[in-house]
N, C-alpha and C positions, 0 to 999 in steps of 0.2 A: 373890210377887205383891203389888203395891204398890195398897193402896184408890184412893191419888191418881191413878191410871194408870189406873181402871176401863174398863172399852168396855162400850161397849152392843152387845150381840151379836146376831144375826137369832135368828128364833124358829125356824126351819124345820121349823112344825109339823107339813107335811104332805111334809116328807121320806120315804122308801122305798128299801131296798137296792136297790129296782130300779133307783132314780135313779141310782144311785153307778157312777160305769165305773171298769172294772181300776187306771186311775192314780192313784184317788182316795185319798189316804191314811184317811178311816175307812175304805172298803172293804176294806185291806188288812189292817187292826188287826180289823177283822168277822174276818177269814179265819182268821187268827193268834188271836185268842182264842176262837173254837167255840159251844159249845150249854150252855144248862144251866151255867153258872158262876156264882157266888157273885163280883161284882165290885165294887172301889171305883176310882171315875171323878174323878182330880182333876182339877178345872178342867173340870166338867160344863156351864158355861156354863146357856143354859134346857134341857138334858136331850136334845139332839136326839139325842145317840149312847147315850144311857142309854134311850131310846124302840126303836133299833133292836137294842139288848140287850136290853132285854125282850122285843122280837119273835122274839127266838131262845128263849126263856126263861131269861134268866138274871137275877139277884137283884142287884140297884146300888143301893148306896149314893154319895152324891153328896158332893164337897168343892168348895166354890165362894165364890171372895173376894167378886162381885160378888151383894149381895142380892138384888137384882130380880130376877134369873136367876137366882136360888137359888129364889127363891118359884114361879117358871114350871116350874123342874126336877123341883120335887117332885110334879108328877104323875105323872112315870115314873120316879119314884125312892124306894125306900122309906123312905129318909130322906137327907137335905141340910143337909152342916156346912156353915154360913159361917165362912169363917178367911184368915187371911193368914201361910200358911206363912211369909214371911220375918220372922214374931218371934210364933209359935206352933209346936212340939213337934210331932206325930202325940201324943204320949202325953201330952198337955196336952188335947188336944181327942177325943179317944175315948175314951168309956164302957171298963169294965170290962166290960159285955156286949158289946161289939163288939169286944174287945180277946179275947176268946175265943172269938168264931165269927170264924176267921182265912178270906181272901180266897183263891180260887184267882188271880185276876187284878188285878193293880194298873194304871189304863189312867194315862199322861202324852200327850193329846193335843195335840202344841204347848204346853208347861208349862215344862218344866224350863228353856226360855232363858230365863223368864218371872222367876227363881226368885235371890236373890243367892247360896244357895249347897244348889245343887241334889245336890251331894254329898253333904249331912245329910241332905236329905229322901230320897234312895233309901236310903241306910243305916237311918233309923228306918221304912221303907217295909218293910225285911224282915222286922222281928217280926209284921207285917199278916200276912203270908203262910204257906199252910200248906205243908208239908213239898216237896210238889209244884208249889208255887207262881210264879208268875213275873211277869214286867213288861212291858206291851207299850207303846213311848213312840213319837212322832214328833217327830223335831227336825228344826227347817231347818237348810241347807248354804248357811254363807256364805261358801263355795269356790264356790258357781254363777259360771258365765262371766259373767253382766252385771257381778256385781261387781267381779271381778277387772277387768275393761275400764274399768269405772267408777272404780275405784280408780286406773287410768293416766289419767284424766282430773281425779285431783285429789277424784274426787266420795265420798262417805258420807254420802248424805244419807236421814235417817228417811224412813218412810212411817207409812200408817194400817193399812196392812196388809201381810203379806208377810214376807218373809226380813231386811227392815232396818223390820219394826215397830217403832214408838216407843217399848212397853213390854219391848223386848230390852233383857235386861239382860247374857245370855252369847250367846254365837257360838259354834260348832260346826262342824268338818269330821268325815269321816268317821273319819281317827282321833283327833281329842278324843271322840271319840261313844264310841270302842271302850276312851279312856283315861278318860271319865267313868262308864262302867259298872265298867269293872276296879278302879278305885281305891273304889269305893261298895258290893266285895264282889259284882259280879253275873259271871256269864260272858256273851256273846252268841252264840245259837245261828243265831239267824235275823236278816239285816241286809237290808231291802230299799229299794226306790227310787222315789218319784215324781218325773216328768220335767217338765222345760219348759223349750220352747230358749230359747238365750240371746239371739235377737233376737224375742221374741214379742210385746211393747209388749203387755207383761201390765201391772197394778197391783200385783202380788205382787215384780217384780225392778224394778230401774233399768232407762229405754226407752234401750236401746241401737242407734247406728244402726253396722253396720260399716263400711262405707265410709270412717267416719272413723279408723281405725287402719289401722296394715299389716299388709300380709296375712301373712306370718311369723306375727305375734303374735298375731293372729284362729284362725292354723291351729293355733299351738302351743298358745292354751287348748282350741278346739273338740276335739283329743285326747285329754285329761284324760276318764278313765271318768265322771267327776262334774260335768263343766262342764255340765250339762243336768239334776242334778241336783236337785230343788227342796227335796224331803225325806228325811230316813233314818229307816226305817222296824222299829224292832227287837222282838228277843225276848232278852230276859235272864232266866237263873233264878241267885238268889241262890246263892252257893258256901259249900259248907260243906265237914266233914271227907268226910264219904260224897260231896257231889259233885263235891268237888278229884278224889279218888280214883278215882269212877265218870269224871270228865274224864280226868285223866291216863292210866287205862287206855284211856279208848273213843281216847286220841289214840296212846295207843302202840299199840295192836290197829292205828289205821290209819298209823302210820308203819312199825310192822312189815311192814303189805300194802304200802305205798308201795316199802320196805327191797326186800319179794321181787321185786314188780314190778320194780321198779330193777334188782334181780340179773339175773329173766332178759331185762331190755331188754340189760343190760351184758354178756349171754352170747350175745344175737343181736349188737351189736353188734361183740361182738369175733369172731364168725364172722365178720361181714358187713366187719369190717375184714382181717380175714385174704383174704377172698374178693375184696376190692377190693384188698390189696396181690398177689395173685397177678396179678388183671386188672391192675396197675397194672407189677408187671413184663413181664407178655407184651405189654404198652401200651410201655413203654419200653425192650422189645427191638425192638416192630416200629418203633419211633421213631427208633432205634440205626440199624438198617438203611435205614430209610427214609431218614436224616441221611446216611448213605453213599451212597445214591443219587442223592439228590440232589446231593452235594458230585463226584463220580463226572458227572453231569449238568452241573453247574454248570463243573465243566472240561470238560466235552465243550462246552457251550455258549460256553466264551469261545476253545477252537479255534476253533469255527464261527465265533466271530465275526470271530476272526482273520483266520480266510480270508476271510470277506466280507469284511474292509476291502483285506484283500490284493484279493479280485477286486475291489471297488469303485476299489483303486485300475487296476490293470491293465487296467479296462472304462474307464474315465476316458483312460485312457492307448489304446487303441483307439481310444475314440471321438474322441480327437485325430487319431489317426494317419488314423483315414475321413476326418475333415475335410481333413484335409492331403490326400489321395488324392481325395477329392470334387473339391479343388481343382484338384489337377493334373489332374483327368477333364476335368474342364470346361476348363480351359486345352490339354489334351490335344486336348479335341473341337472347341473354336475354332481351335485349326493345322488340325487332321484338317478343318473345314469350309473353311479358306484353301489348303489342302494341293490340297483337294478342287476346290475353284473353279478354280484354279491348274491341276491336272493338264488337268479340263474345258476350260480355255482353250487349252492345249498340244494335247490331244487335236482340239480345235478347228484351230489353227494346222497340226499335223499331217494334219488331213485337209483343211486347204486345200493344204497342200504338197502333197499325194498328188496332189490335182487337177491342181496344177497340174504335178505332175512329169510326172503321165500325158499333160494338154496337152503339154508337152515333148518328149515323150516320142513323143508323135504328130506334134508337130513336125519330132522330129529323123528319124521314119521317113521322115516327107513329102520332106524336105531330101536324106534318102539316097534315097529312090526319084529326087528332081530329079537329085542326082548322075549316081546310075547310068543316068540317062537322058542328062545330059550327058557321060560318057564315052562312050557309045556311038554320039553324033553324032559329024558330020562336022568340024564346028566344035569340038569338043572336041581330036580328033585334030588337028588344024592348030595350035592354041592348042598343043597338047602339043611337037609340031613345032618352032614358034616358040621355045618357052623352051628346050628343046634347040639351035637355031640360034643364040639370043642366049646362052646361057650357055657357047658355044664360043669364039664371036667373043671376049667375056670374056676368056677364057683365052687366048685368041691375043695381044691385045694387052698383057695381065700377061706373054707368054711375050716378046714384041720387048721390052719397057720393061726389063727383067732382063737 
């Protein structure tokens, strides 16, 4: 923390845990550090989160660069170093009595980016600490989506407040957060999260408008478990030989249960693979056969289709041969109707002949009744006479000429 970098901080004197909702990060650090603790608060600002540790009752001492809110702090604090961690010690600036009644709690509320090398100060942070002791810090994430987007625009530009405050001096993602405690001696038990989307046209992020990127690149950050991330919110206890020890056991106790788990997952699953390759051959027998059937099918089907194009053709071949036959019907039916007229005409002509044969006929009865009437006159017989008298004489004179 640099003097020249001071802020003037709000007083929030009449702050209340009841103010505070779930995503709040002191709320979260309330939660994580409990009742009744012996605590030292860097970066206490005027005491607002040293006033809600006292309402729990616990005991704060207060570390704070900025005087003026040093001097406000110290009503709810029972005492208040002014110091400027980046070129003052912890053991430069605490008493000898306070260097032996050791902290259950060490708070970094938004501190350690603050800090040029925040790696010394949680290191001389653990001799603060008594045996059971721990550290509960919030750092912002300058992996949240605005940035990242902002950064494809070219942009890193400071605020007065927020994730790209002016007096950042480090940046953090979630794991530099997990490689700044590990390498300063601490383990992380508890890591939690405050959110805020990344188009919220907060004052804490860059105002991002999406529209103006593609949507790929909008979808691929909004992904990221942390794109929405605002703070990381932790619990670290100092490592030592008994807590390397008590860690590496409490993780081999749970790799061990992960180990059995694992086995009997790996013992259902190779049932369950056994039970699928059984289903999986009575599957690729009934497959086998069905493939026969249908190939069994599939020649029955291109007979069939055989024959239909056979009948398609020979119905083709029909259906000419009707036309052809159509034709000659009809040509057939026009003689058969001139055939017709024709006979009707004859039959006609034939029974004018009949008439008239019968006229004739009646004629020639009449003509033979005359006859017979004239042979049987008198004038008939003399006529008869005559041609007998003259076809003698005839003869007589052919008999003298000879």
């Amino acid at each position: 923390m640099n003097s020249d970098r001071e802020k003037d901080y709000p007083l929030l004197a009449n702050l209340s845990e009841a103010d505070l909702d779930d995503n709040s990060s002191l709320k979260k650090m309330l939660s994580l550090i409990g009742e009744n603790k012996r605590v030292i608060d860097f970066g206490c600002a005027t005491g607002y989160f040293a006033r809600l540790l006292s309402d729990r009752g616990c005991e704060v001492i207060g570390v704070e660069i900025n005087s003026k809110a040093a001097k406000v702090a110290q009503r709810y604090c029972e005492q208040v170093i002014v110091a400027d961690l980046d070129f003052v010690s912890l053991n430069d600036i605490f008493s000898e009595k306070l260097l032996k009644k050791k902290f259950d709690v060490a708070v970094f509320g938004d501190v350690l980016e603050h800090l040029r090398n925040p790696w010394q100060v949680l290191k001389e942070t653990r001799k603060l600490l008594k045996p059971q002791g721990y550290v509960i810090a919030s750092i912002p994430n300058i992996a949240h989506g605005a940035i990242r987007l902002a950064l494809l625009q070219g942009k890193f530009e400071y605020q007065t407040l927020g994730i790209l405050d002016n007096t950042h001096l480090r940046f953090f993602t979630n794991k530099t957060v997990e490689q700044l405690f590990e390498d300063s001696g601490y383990q992380i038990d508890v890591i939690e999260r405050t959110k805020l989307p990344i188009y919220s046209h907060s004052n804490l992020i860059p105002d991002i408008e999406k529209k103006q990127f593609d949507r790929n690149i909008t979808h691929e950050i909004e992904q990221d478990r942390d794109a929405d991330t605002l703070q990381f919110v932790v619990r670290a206890y100092p490592i030592s030989l008994e807590s390397k020890y008590a860690a590496l056991h409490k993780q081999y106790l749970q790799v061990a249960e992960q180990l059995h788990q694992s086995e009997s997952q790996l013992d259902n699953l190779q049932i369950e693979l056994q039970e699928s390759k059984n289903q999986l051959q009575i599957e690729h027998t009934e497959i086998s056969r069905s493939q026969t059937q249908l190939e069994q099918t599939q020649a029955q089907l291109q007979e069939v289709h055989t024959q239909l194009e056979q009948t398609e053709v020979e119905f083709k071949e029909a259906q000419n041969q009707l036309q052809k036959n159509q034709i000659q019907l009809e040509e057939t039916q026009n003689q058969l109707k001139q055939e017709q007229t024709q006979l009707q005409q004859i039959q006609q002509q034939w029974e004018d002949s009949q008439i008239k044969l019968q006229q004739a006929h009646s004629a020639w009865e009449h003509c033979q009744q005359i006859i017979k009437a004239m042979e049987t006159s008198k004038f008939w017989k003399i006529r008869q006479t005559w041609f007998q008298i003259k076809n003698f004489a005839r003869w007589r004179n052919n008999q003298d000429f000879s």
